[in-house]
C-alpha positions as CSV (number, residue, x, y, z in Angstrom):
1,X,129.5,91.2,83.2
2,X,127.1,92.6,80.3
3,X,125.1,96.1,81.4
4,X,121.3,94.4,81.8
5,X,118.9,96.4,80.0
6,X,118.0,98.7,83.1
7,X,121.8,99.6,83.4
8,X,123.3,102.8,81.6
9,X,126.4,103.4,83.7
10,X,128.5,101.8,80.8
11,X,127.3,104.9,78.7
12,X,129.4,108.4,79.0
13,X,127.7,111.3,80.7
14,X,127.3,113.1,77.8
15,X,125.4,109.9,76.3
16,X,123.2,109.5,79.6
17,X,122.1,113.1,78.9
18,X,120.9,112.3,75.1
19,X,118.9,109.4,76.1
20,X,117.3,111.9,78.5
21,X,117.0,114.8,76.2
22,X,115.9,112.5,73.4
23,X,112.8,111.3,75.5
24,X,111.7,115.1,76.8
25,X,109.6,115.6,73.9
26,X,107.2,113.0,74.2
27,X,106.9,113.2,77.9
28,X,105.8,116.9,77.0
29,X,103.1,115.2,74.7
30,X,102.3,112.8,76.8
31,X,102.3,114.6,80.5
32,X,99.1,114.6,81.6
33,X,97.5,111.6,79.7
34,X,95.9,108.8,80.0
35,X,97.5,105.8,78.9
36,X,95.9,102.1,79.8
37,X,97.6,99.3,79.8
38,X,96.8,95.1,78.9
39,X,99.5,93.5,81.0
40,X,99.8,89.2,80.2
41,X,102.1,86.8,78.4
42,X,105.7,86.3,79.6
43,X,105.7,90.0,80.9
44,X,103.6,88.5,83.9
45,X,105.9,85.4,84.6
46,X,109.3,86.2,84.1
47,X,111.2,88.1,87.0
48,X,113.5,90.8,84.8
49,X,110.8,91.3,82.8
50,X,108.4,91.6,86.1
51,X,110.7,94.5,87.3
52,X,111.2,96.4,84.2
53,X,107.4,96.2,83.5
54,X,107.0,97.8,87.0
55,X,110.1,100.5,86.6
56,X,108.3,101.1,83.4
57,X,105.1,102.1,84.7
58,X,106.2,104.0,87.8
59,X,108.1,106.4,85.5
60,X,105.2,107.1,83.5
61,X,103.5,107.9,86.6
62,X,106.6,109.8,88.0
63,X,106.6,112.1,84.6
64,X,103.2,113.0,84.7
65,X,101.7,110.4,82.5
66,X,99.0,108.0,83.9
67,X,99.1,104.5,83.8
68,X,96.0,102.1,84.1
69,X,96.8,99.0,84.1
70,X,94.5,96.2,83.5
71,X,95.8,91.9,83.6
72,X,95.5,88.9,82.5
73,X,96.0,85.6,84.1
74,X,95.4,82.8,81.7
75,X,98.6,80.7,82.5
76,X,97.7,81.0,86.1
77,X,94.6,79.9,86.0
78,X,95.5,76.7,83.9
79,X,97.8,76.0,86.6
80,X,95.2,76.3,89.5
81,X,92.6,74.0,87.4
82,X,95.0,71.2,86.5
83,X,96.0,71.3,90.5
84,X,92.1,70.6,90.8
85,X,91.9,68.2,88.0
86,X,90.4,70.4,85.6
87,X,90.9,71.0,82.3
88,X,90.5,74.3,80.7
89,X,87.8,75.0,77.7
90,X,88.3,77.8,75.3
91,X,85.4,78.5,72.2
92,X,86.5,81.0,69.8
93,X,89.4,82.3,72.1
94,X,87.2,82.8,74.7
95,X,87.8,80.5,78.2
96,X,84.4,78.4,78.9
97,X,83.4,79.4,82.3
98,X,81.2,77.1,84.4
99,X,80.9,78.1,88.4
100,X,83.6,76.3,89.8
101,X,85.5,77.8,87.3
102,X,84.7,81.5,88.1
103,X,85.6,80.8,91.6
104,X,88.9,79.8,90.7
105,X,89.0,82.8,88.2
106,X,88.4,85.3,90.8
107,X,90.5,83.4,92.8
108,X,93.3,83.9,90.6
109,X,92.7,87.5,89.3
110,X,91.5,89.2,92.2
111,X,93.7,87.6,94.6
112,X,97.3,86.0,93.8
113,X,97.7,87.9,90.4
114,X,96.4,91.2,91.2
115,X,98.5,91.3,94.5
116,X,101.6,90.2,92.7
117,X,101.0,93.1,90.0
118,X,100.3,95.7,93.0
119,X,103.3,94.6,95.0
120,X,105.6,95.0,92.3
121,X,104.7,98.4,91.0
122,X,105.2,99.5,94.8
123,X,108.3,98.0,95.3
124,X,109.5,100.1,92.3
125,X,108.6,102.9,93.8
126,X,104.9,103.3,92.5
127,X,101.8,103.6,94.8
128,X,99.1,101.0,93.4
129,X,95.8,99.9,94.0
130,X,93.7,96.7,93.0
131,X,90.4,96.8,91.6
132,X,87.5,93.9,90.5
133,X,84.8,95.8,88.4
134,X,82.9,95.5,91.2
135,X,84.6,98.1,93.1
136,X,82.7,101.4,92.6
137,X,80.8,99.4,90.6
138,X,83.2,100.1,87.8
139,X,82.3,97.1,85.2
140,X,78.5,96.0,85.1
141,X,78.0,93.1,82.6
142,X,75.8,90.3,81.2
143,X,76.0,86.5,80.1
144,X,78.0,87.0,76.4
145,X,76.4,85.6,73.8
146,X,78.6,83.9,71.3
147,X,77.7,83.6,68.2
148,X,79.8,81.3,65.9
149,X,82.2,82.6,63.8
150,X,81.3,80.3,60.6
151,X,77.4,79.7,61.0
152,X,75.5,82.7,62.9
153,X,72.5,80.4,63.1
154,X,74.9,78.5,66.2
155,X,75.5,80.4,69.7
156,X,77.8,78.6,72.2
157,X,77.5,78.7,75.8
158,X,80.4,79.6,77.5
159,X,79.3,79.5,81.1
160,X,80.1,83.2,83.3
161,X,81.5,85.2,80.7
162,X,80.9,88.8,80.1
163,X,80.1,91.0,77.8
164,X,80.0,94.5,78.7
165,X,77.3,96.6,79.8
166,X,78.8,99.9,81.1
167,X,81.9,101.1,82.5
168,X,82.1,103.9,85.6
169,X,85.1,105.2,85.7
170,X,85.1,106.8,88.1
171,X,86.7,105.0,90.9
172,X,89.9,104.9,88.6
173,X,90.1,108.7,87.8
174,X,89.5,109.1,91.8
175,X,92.8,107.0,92.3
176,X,94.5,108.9,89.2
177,X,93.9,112.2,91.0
178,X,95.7,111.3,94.5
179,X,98.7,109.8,92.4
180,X,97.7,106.3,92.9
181,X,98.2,103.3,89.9
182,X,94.9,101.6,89.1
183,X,95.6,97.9,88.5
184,X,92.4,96.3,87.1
185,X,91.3,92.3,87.6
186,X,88.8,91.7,84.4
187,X,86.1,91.0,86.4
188,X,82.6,92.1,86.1
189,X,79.3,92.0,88.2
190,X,75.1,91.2,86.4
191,X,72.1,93.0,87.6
192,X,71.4,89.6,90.4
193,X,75.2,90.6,91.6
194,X,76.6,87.5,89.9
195,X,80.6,87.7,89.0
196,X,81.1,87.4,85.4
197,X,84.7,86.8,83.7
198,X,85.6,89.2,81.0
199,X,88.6,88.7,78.8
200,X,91.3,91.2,79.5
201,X,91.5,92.0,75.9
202,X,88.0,93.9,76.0
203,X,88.0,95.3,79.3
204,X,91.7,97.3,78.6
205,X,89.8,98.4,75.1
206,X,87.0,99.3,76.7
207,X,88.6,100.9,79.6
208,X,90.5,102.9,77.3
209,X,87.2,104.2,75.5
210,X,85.8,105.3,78.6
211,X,89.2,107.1,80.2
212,X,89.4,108.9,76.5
213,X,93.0,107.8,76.5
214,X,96.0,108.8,74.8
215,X,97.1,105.1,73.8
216,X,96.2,101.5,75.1
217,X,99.1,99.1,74.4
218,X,98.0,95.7,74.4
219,X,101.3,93.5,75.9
220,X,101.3,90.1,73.8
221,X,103.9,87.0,73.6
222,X,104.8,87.6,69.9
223,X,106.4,91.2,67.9
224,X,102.7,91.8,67.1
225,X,100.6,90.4,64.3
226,X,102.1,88.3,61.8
227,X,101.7,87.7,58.0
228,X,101.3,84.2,57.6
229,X,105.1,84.6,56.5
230,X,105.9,85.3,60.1
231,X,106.7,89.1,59.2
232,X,105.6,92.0,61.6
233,X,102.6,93.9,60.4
234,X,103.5,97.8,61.5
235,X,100.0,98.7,60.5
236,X,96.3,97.5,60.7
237,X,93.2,98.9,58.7
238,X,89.6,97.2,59.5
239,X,89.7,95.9,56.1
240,X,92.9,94.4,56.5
241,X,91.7,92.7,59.9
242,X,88.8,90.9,58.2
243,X,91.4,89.7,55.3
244,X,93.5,88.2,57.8
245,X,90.1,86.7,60.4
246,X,89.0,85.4,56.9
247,X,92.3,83.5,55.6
248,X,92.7,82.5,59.4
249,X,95.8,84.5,60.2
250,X,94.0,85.7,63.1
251,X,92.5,83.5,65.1
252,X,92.1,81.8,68.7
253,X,93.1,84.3,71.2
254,X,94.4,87.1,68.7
255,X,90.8,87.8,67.8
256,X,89.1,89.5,70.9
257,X,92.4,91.2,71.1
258,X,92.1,92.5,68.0
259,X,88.9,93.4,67.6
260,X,88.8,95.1,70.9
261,X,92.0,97.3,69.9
262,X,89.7,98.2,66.6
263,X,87.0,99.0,69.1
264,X,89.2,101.0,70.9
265,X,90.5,103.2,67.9
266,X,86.7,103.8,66.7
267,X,85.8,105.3,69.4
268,X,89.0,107.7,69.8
269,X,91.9,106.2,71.4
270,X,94.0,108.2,69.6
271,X,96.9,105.0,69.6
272,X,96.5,101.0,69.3
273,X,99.2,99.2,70.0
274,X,100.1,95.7,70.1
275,X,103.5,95.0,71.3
276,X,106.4,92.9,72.5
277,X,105.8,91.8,76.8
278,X,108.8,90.0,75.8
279,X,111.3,92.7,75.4
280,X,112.8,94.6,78.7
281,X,111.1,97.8,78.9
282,X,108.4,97.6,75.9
283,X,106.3,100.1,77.1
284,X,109.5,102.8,77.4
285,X,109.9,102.4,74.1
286,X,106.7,102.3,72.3
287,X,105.9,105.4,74.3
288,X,109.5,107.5,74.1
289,X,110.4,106.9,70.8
290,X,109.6,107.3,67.3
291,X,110.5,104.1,66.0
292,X,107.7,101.9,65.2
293,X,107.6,99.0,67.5
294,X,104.7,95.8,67.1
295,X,101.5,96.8,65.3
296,X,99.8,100.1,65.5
297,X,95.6,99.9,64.6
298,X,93.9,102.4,62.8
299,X,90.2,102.9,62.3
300,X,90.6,104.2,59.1
């Protein structure tokens, strides 16, 4: 039988301890930090990759390094909709939320997905907890108005989503101080106490302002952003980002992940990342190593 990725017995002693030693520097760096955390794509759905997302952030937690993490649930909710005969909506990336569809949102994210998430971080060994922005009235938001990306003269309506107003974090540092993992549903609350949905994307970049963190790495399906030659971009200016918006490179769901990782690196997240959910154990090496791995964004 091959070793799986989570599986270093094959390896000589001597080798174990390099792996070890090799890592010790940048869990020096990093001890003490804030790191937050977009969890989605295949990561979410497929079991090896469900456990080595979970070992992953336990050991962060373990070494002194702490983990937010905040989800997605897209897929999920698809599924639920179709069930009801539903079809899903999206404008500009952004899912088209009438009522019946924010019940099943919150459903989804705040129910099945969130408790999936928490069970498998403490079955790893990890002690997490579930949040809504409502709790500690940690996300307070309004209708988003969307303006259209070719003619700023149209706005669409897009039902319940969010845009965000503020974010108090301090229900999450609370949790961070008594060792607990803070798994965030992208749900926020308006000033009549009505739910809004908020994509993931903006809440993790956001979150990550907020927290002052050390990195937020953003979990996608694909090696990061591609050239339209399907090559990995290591590197992303602001300039560069409208290039590629405006020759359509980015587009659909790509762009509020985007621009809330550009967001997030204005306003001093001191590392964007967008990486690989596809690959065992992403988040080990993105943050233990020095090789580059997916895209990194830059403000400047």
């Amino acid at each position: 039988m091959s070793p799986t990725s989570r599986d270093l017995s094959h390896l000589a002693p001597r080798d174990r301890a390099e792996v070890l030693a090799q890592a010790l520097p940048y869990i020096r760096r990093y001890h003490g930090k804030t790191m937050v955390i977009k969890y989605g794509g295949n990561a979410m759905t497929d079991p090896e990759l469900q456990a080595a997302f979970a070992e992953d952030v336990v050991l962060l937690k373990l070494v002194g390094i702490n983990p937010v993490v905040v989800h997605g649930g897209g897929p999920q909710i698809e599924t639920l909709l179709k069930r009801l005969g539903k079809e899903g909506r999206f404008v500009q990336g952004m899912r088209v939320t009438d009522a019946e569809t924010m019940e099943v949102v919150e459903w989804v994210l705040a129910g099945e997905v969130q408790q999936d998430i928490v069970g498998l971080i403490n079955r790893a060994g990890g002690k997490a907890v579930g949040l809504t922005g409502r709790d500690g009235a940690m996300i307070r938001a309004r209708k988003l108005r969307m303006v259209d990306l070719n003619d700023p003269s149209v706005e669409h309506d897009v039902g319940q989503v969010g845009d965000i107003v503020s974010i108090d974090p301090g229900v999450v540092r609370a949790l961070q101080e008594d060792q607990f993992i803070p798994v965030v549903s992208p749900i926020g609350f308006g000033e009549h106490n009505e739910s809004y949905n908020i994509n993931a994307d903006v809440v993790a970049a956001k979150l990550a302002t907020v927290l002052q963190a050390e990195k937020l790495l953003m979990l996608t399906n694909i090696r990061g952003v591609l050239d339209k030659e399907g090559q990995l971009l290591a590197e992303l200016t602001p300039r560069r980002i409208d290039e590629l918006v405006a020759d359509g490179t980015i587009s659909g769901g790509m762009i509020p992940k985007i621009a809330g990782a550009l967001d997030a690196a204005k306003s001093g997240v001191k590392a964007v990342h967008i990486i690989d959910g596809r690959v065992p154990h992403a988040i080990l090496l993105e943050v233990l190593g020095d090789q580059p791995f997916g895209t990194m964004i830059r403000s400047h």
